[in-house]
N, C-alpha and C positions, 0 to 999 in steps of 0.2 A: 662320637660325643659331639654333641652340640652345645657353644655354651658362648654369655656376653663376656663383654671386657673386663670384667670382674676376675677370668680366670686367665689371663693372656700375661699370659708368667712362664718363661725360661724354663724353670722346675718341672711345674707341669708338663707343659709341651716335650719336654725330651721324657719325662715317665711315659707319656701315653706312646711316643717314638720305639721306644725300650719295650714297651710290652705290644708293638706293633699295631693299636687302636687307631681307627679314622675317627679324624678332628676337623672340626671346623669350629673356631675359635673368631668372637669378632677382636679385633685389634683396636689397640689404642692409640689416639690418635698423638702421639709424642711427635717431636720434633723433627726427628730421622725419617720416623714413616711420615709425617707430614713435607717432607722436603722430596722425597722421592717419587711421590702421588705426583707431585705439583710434575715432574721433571717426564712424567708416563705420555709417552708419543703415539703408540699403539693401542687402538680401539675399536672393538666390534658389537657395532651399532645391531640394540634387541629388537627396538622400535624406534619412533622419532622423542620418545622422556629417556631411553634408559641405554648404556652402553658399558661392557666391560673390559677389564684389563687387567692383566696380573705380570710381577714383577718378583724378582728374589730377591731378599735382604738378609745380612749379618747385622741387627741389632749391636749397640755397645754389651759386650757380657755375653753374647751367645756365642755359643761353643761351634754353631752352625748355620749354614744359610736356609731360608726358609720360603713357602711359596707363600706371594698375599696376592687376592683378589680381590680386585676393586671393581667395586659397582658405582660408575656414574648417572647421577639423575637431573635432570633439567628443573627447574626454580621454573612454577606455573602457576598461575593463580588458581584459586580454588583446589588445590592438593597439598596438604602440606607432606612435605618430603620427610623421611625416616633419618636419613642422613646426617649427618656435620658437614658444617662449613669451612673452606680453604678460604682463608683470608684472600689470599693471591689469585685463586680462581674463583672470579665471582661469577654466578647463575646459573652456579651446580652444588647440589649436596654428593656427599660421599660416604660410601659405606665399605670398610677393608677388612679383610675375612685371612688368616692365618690357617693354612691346611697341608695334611701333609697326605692328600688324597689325589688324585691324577684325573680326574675328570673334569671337563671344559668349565671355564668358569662360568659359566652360564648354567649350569647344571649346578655349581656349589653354591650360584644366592640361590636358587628355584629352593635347593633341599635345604639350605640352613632355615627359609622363612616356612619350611613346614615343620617346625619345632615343635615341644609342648605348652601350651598357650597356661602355664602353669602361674602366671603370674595374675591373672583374668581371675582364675580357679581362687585364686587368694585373696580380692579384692570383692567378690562375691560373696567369698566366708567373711569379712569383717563388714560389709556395707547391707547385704542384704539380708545374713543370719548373726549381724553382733558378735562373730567371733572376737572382736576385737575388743569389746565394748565391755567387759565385765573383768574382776580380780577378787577372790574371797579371800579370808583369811591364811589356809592353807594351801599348800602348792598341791597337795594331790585333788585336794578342792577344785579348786581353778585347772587340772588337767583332766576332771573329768566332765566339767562344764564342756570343754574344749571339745575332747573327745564323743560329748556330747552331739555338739554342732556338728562335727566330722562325718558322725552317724547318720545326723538328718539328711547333710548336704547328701550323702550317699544313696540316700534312699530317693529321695526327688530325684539323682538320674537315672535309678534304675524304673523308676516310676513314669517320667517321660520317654523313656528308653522303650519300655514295652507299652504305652499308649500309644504313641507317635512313632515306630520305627522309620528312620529316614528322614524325617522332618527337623527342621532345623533347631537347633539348642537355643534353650529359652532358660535366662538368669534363675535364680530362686524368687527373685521380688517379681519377676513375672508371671512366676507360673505359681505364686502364692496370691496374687489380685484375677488373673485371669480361672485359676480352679477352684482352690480353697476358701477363698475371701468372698464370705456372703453375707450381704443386710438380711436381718431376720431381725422378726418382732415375736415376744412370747404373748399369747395370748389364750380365746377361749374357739371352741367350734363346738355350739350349745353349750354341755357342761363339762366336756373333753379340753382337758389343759392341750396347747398345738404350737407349735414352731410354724410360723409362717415367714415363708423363704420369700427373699427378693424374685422377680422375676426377672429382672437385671441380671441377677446369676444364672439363668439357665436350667435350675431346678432341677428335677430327677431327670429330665429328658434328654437335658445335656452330658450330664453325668454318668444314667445309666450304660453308656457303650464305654464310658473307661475303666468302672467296673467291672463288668464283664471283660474286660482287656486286660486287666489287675485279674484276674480268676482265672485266666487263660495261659497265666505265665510259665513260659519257656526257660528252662537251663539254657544261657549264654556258652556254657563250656564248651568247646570241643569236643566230639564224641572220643579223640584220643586220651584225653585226659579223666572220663569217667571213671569212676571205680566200676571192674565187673562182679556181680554178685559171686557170692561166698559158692554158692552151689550151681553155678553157671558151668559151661561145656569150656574145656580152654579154645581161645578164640583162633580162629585163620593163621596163618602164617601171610607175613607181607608178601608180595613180589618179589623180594628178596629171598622167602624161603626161613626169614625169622620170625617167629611171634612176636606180637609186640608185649609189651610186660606193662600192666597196668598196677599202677601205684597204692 
């Protein structure tokens, strides 16, 4: 579990202890942990911005001592730092992480900052797709508005997913001005009603390979996880000498 200061609570932290879950938890910066940080002697330097440190504490109210690593970052111009500020230490931000996992601290910022970027994902649905923007009369109304949006947004990743494999994620407002969003005039060609497309968009010429890429689509699935046909042969046996059992 990966999660911010929002869940950096006593309770939690010994459920996840209790059911034996690795955590990394960011810590809040209270008065104890912020007197401790300041008191931290020991530090091993990542590069010449970033160095870290880890230290055990018994918070007031906890039943146990606990590891926190600290990530310090150098105050530079043109970067702004992710950190908080130590009053007492000034020209470093700081970042403290609550874990009850045993690998170098340097290994727990690497993996806490490859989280899910799930916050992005939701600022994307209210700014680029209005999820945010509308309420009707009923709630089941306004949840399937919602679930509406959910749908779309869904669909434009699997849509650039198999256009683009590999290529870098591109917002919805981007990839609604850059694919779908085209000037067009209605008009005549002799006495044939015609849609005449911007040539600013790119027209059939740009479009026709994403089509044909959209027509080509691939099941994402794992081939473990396929259903096997009803009148299929039973499959292999693993390495192991078992069948696998499909769902």
């Amino acid at each position: 579990m990966r999660a911010d200061s929002g869940f950096f609570a006593d309770g939690l932290l010994a459920f996840l202890e209790l059911k034996q879950l690795p955590y990394i938890v960011v810590a809040r910066l209270t008065g104890g942990v912020k007197r401790s940080c300041m008191g931290l002697q020991e530090w091993t330097a990542l590069d010449e911005n970033y160095a870290v440190g880890e230290i055990w504490l018994q918070l007031h109210g906890w039943q146990t001592k606990r590891r926190f690593v600290v990530l310090r970052e150098r105050v530079r111009e043109g970067k702004s730092a992710v950190g908080r500020m130590l009053i007492e230490v000034p020209g470093y931000t700081y970042r403290i992480f609550v874990t009850n996992r045993t690998e170098s601290a340097e290994v727990i910022w690497r993996d806490y900052n490859g989280r899910a970027c799930i916050e992005q994902r939701i600022e994307e649905l209210k700014h680029d797709l209005s999820a945010g923007g509308f309420c009707v009369r009923e709630f089941f109304g306004t949840e399937s508005a919602f679930l509406a949006v959910l749908f779309a947004f869904n669909l434009l990743s699997l849509y650039q997913r198999q256009i683009a494999p590999g290529k870098p994620y591109r917002q919805p407002a981007t990839l609604r001005a850059q694919v779908f969003v085209a000037g067009a005039v209605l008009g005549l060609v002799g006495k044939q009603i015609a849609l005449k497309l911007s040539t600013a968009w790119g027209g059939l010429a740009k479009h026709q390979p994403l089509l044909a890429a959209v027509l080509t689509w691939q099941n994402p699935t794992p081939p473990k996880l396929d259903s096997a046909p009803l009148n299929a042969a039973p499959p292999p046996p693993d390495s192991d000498g078992l069948a696998p059992v499909f769902a």
